[in-house]
N, C-alpha and C positions, 0 to 999 in steps of 0.2 A: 547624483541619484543614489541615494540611501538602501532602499530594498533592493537584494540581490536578484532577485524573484522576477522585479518587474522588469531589472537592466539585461535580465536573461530573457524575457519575453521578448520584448523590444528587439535585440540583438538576433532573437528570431526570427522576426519578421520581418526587418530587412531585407536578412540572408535570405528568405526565403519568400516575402511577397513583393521587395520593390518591384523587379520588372516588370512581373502581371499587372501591379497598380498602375504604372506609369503607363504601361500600353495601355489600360482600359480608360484612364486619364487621356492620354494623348489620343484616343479616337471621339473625344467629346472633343480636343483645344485644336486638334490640327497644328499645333506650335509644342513643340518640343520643351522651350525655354519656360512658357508659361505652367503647362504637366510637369514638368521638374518642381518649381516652385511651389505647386497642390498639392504634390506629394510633399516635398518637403515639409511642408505648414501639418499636412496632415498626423506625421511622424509625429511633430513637437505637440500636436494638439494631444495625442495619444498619450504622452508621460505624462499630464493633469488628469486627463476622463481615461487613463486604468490606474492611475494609483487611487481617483476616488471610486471607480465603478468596478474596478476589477478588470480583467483581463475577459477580452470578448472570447465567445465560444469559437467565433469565424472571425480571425483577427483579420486577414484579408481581406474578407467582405466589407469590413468596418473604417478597414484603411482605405479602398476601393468609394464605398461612400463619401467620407467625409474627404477624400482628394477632390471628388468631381464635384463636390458642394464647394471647393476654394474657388476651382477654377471656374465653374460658372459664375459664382457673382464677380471673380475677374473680367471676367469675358464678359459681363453685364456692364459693370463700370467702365469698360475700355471698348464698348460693342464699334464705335466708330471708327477708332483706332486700328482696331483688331480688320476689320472688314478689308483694311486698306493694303494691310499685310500679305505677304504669301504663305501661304499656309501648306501645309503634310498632304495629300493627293491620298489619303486613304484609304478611297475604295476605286481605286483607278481603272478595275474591270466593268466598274458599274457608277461612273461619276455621276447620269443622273438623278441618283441616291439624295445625293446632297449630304454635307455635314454631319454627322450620326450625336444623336443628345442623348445626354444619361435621362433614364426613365423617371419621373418625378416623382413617383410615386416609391423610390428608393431610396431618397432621399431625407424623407419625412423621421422628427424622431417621436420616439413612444414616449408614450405617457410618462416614464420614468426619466426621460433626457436625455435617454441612450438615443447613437444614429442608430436607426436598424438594420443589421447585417443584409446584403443580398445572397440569394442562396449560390449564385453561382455567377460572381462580379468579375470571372474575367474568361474570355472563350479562348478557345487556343489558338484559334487564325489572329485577333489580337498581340496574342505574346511570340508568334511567329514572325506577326508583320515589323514588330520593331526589331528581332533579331537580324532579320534580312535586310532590315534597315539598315544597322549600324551597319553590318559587313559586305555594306552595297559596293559590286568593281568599280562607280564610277567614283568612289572617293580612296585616294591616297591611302599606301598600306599603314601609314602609322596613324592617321586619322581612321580608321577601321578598327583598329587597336584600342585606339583613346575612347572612341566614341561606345564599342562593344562594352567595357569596363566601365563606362560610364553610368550608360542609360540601361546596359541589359541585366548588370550586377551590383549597381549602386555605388560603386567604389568611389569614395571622395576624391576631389580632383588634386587635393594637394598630394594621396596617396599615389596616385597615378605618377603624377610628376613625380616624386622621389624613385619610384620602379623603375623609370625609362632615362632619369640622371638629368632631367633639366628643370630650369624654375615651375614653382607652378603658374605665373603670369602666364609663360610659354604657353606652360600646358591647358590655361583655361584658353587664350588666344588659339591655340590648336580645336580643342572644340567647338569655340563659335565658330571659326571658321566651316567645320563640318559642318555646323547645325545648317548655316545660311547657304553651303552649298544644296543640301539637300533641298530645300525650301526655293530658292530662287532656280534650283535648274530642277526643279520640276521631280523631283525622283519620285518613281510611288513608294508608299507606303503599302506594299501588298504581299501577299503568299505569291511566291511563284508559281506557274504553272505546272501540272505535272512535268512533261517537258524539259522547264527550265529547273526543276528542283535540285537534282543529284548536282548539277554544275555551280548554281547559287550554295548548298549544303556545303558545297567543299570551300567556297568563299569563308564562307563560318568557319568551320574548320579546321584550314590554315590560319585564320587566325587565331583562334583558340590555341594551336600549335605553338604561334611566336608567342603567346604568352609564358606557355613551357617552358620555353629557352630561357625566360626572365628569372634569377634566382631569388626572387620573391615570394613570401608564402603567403601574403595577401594575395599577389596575383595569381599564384595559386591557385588559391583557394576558390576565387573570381572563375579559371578556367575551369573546374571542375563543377560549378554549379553551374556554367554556362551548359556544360556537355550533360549534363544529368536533365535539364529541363529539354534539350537540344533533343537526348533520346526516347525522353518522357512525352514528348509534342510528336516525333516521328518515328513509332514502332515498329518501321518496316524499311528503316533504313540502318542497315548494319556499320556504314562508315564512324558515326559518334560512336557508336559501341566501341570499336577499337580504339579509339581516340580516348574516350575515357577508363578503358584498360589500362595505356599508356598514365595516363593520372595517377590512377589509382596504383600502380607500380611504380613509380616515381615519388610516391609521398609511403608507401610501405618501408622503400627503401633511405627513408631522409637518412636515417640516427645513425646510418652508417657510411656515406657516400664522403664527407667528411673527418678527417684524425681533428685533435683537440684543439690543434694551431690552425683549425680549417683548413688545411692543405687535403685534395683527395686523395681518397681511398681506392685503388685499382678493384676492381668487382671480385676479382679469386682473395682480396684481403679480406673484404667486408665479411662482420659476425653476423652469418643469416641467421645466426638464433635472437638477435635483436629485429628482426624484418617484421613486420605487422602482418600475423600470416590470415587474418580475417580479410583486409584490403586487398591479399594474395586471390584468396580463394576467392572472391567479387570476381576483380580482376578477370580471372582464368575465365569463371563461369560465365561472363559477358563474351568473352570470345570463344569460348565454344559454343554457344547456341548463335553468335552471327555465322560463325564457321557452319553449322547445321542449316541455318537458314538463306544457305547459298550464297552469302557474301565471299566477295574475293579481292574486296579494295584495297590500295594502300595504306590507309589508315589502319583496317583492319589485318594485314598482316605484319604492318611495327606494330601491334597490339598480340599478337601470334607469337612474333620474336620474342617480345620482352614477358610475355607469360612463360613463354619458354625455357628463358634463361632463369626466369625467378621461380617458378615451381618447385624445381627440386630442393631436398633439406641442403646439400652438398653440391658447392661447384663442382667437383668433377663427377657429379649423375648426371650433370646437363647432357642432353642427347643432341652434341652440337653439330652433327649431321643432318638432323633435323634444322636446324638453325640456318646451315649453310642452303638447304631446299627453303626456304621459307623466303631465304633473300633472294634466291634465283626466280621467285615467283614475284617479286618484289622487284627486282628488276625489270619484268616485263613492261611495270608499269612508270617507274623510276628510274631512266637507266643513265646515272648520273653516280659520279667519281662518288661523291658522300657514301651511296648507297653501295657502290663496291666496296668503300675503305670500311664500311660496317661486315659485310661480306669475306676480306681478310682477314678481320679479329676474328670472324669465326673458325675460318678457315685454318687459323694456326693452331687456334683450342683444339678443332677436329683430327688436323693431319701433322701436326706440326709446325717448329715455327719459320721451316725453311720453307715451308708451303705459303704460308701465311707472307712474309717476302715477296716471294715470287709473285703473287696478286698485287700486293703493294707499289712496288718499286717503278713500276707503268704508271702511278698515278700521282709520279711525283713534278711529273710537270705544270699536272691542271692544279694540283694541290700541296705547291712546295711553297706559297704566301702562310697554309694553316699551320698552326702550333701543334695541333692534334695528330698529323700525320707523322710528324718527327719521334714526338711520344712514346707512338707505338713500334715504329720501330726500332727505337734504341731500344726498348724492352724484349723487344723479340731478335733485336742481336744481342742485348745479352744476355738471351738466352741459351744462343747457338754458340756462347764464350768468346763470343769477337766482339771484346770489349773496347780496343779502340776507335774501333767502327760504331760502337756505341755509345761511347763519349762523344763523338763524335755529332753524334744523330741527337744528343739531348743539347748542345751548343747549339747547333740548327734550331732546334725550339726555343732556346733562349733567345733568339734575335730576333723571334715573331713574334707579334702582338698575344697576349693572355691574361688572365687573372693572375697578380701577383703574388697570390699565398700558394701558387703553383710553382713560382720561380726558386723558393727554398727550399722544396722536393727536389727538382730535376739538378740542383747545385748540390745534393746529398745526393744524387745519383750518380753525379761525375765523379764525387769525392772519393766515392766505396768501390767506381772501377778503377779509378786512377791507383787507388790504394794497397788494390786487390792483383 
């Protein structure tokens, strides 16, 4: 594709219309597999009718049309077929609805050839219902993962597979699988009820969360436009808020989290004058008005921490007693070794590092398998100059499982105590 113009349009629209398309697609097919493929077709139709028509006004609307004009005359061609099939339970509050059709009347194009845009091609119980779809309890946590990345953020499926480290055959075999479970055991396709929302929202989530963990900046990217539509669809739910805090603080901080050999960067090293202090201040201001609007969930308070720690210009302005309240509130709901061994780092910054110890060292039995626990306290014994105890404690890290460009650090750390 030649024009930058139109590869920057297009590349918009994806980001930013697949999932609404495909949910308002998939409430006309009832099949997942076939709304993939509308959409698809749709996309490809869109780089001939905008490079000769131009770029629609309502690119959405336009993509939204011309998807449910594939799939109907699929579903025309294959109506035999199709009937015999099991199909998405899409309105399963009210099944005898029946099937829901795109309006024909939105279909039609104008006098110039254009499809004509609909002024508002996709509702939000729609782009709900496939969210809760993907990250339905009764499918498997990594097919929740797959599937979220798939259908709610477009993410091509070879990309998926390279994120999570196996072929993509696997990885498209891991999707059908989920599609047909959905489909064959009946799952609806529905907004949950009041009720069941806050419990289904946290499904989402957490997953969204393991996306996190992934050092991926497509998947990234994926998680964070999940949590932005996630907060944009339910304004009266403050758990996305913090969740996409946590986002937005974790891509402020890339350029520094990282030295040049990729090995990390301990948090009192990093150049906060390199931190993205626009994504900072988002950040922050999402979690103080959840903070305002009475939220008090877990997501929202590792959204709390980590505004915390990142606000100030200067690690040591951090007000890490505040930190340390932040995780004991955090714990009420959390109350799990991770969630303390988060609770000691702070704990050493606030009172010291023989304090910070003292929390730790109780949690070495549920967490003497992780890398991470060793880490930190061979840093906070040598801090306290009990450096064989400290060598010590980073050979313990060497023989757990981690990221490799971490194991050249922690062998320059032995070096410079053994030396010293």
């Amino acid at each position: 594709m030649r024009d930058p113009s139109l590869a920057a349009a297009l590349a918009a629209a994806h980001r930013t219309h697949w999932g609404p398309v495909l949910a308002a697609t998939a409430a006309v097919t009832r099949d997942l597999d076939l709304a993939e493929d509308a959409v698809q077709e749709a996309f490809a139709q869109a780089v001939t009718a905008w490079a000769e028509q131009g770029v629609p006004d309502a690119p959405g609307g336009w993509l939204t049309v011309a998807a449910r004009r594939r799939a109907q005359d699929a579903m025309r061609r294959a109506e035999t077929g199709r009937r015999a099939l099991p199909q998405l339970i899409w309105e399963a509050e009210h099944p005898e609805e029946g099937t829901p059709e795109a309006d024909p009347e939105s279909t039609v194009r104008r006098a110039d050839g254009q499809i004509a845009d609909e002024a508002d091609p996709v509702v939000r119980d729609e782009q709900l219902r496939l969210i809760f779809l993907a990250a339905h309890p009764a499918l498997a946590p990594e097919s929740r993962i797959a599937l979220t990345l798939r259908l709610v953020t477009g993410l091509p499926t070879e990309r998926i597979a390279a994120a999570f480290h196996v072929p993509t055959p696997t990885m498209a075999a891991r999707l059908t699988r989920a599609k047909k479970r959905i489909a064959l055991s009946r799952i609806p396709c529905r907004v949950p009820e009041a009720t069941e929302l806050p419990a289904r929202t946290v499904d989402v989530l957490d997953t969204a969360s393991v996306l996190l963990s992934r050092p991926d900046d497509a998947v990234h990217d994926a998680a964070q436009h999940l949590l932005e539509v996630l907060s944009e669809l339910l304004p009266g739910s403050t758990e996305p808020a913090g969740l996409l805090a946590q986002t937005l603080l974790l891509r402020a901080r890339a350029a520094t989290r990282h030295d040049e050999r990729g090995r990390p960067v301990a948090l009192s090293d990093q150049h906060r004058s390199r931190w993205d202090r626009t994504l900072i201040a988002r950040a922050d201001a999402l979690v103080l008005d959840a903070l305002a609007a009475g939220g008090r969930g877990p997501y929202l308070l590792q959204g709390a921490i980590a505004a915390a720690v990142a606000v100030p210009d200067r690690h040591e302005d951090v007000d890490w007693e505040e930190v340390v309240a932040l995780y004991d509130a955090l714990l009420a709901h959390w109350p799990t070794a991770i969630v303390r061994l988060g609770r000691g780092v702070a704990l050493a910054e606030a009172r010291g590092a023989r304090a910070g110890l003292e929390e730790l060292d109780p949690l070495l039995g549920e967490l003497g398998d992780h890398r991470r626990i060793h880490v930190i306290r061979g840093e906070l014994l040598r801090r306290l100059g009990r450096h064989e105890e400290a060598a010590g404690a980073y050979r313990e890290a060497l023989a757990r499982p981690g990221e490799a460009v971490e194991e050249d650090l922690l062998q320059d750390l032995m070096t410079s105590l053994t030396d010293s």
